[in-house]
C-alpha positions in Angstrom: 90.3 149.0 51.3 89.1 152.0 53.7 89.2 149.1 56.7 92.6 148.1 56.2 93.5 152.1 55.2 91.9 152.5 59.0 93.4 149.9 60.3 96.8 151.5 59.0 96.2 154.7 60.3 95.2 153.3 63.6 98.2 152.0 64.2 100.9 154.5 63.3 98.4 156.8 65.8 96.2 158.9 63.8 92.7 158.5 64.7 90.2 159.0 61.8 86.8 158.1 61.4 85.9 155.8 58.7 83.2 158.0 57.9 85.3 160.3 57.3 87.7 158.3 55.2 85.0 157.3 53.1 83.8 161.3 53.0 87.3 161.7 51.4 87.7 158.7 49.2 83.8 159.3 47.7 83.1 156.0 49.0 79.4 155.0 50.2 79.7 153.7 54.2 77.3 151.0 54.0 80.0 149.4 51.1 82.4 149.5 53.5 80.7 147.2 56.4 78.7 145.4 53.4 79.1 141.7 53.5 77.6 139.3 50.8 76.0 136.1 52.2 74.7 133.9 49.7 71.8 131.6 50.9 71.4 127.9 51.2 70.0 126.2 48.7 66.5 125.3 49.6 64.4 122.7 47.7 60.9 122.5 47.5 58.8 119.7 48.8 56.1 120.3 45.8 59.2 119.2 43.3 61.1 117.1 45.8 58.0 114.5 46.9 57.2 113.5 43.1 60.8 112.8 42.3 61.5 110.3 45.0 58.6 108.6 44.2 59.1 108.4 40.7 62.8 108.0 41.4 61.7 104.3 44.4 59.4 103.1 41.6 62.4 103.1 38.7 65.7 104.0 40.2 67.7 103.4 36.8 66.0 106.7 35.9 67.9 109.7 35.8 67.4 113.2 35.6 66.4 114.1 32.1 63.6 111.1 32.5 62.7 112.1 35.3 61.8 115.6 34.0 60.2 114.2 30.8 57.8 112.2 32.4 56.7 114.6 35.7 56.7 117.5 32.9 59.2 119.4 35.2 62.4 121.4 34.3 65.3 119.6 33.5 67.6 121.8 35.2 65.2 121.8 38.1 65.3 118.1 38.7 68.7 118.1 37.8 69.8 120.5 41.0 67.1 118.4 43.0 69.5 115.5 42.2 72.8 117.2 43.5 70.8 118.4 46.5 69.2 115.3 48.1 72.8 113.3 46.5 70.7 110.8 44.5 71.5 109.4 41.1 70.1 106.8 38.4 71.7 103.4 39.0 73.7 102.7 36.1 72.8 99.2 33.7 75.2 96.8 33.4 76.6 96.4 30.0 77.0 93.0 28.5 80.2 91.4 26.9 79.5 92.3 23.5 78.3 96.1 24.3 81.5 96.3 26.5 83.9 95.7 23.8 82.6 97.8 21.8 82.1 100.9 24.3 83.8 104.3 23.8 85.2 105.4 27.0 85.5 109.0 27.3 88.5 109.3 30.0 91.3 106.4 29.5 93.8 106.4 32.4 96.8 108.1 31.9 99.3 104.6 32.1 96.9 102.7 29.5 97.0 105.5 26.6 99.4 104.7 23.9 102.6 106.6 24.0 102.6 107.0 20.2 99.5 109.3 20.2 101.0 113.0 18.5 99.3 115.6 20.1 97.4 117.6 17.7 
């Protein structure tokens, strides 16, 4: 706000300090050049080494395994996973456990058109 107030004033040819802007708004300087940088995520080796091992030996486990047996966070492992990209390898279901799954998303042309929304 007190940059582009600045920037405004700068332009139409008055020249005023921004501490002096601030000084009349009762704004702190070091807000006004303040920048937030967030850092980038960092894992750590002492979490990250155990996991791929575990993960090489059984890669159908996923995260909440994972966790269980190394006695680790679950939302530790979990971020680990998103990190590094890996994931359990899904099982293949058979015919008879296919029929009878529950999908959670059905595409859009495949839904009924009789359904009421409720």
């Amino acid at each position: 706000m007190i940059l582009k107030l600045y920037q405004g004033l700068k332009e139409d040819g008055l020249q005023v300090s921004i501490s002096q802007l601030c000084t009349w708004f009762g704004v702190a300087r070091r807000s006004v050049y303040y920048r937030p940088t967030k850092a980038a995520p960092r894992v750590n080796p002492r979490f990250a080494e155990p996991i791929k091992k575990l993960i090489e030996e059984q890669p159908s486990f996923g995260y909440r395994t994972v966790a269980w047996l190394l006695g680790f966070n679950k939302n530790t492992v979990q971020r680990i996973f998103q990190l590094k990209g890996w994931q359990g390898e899904c099982q293949e279901l058979c015919v008879s456990e296919r029929a009878h799954a529950v999908f959670r998303y059905v595409q859009a042309s495949k839904r009924p058109a009789n359904i009421m929304a409720s």
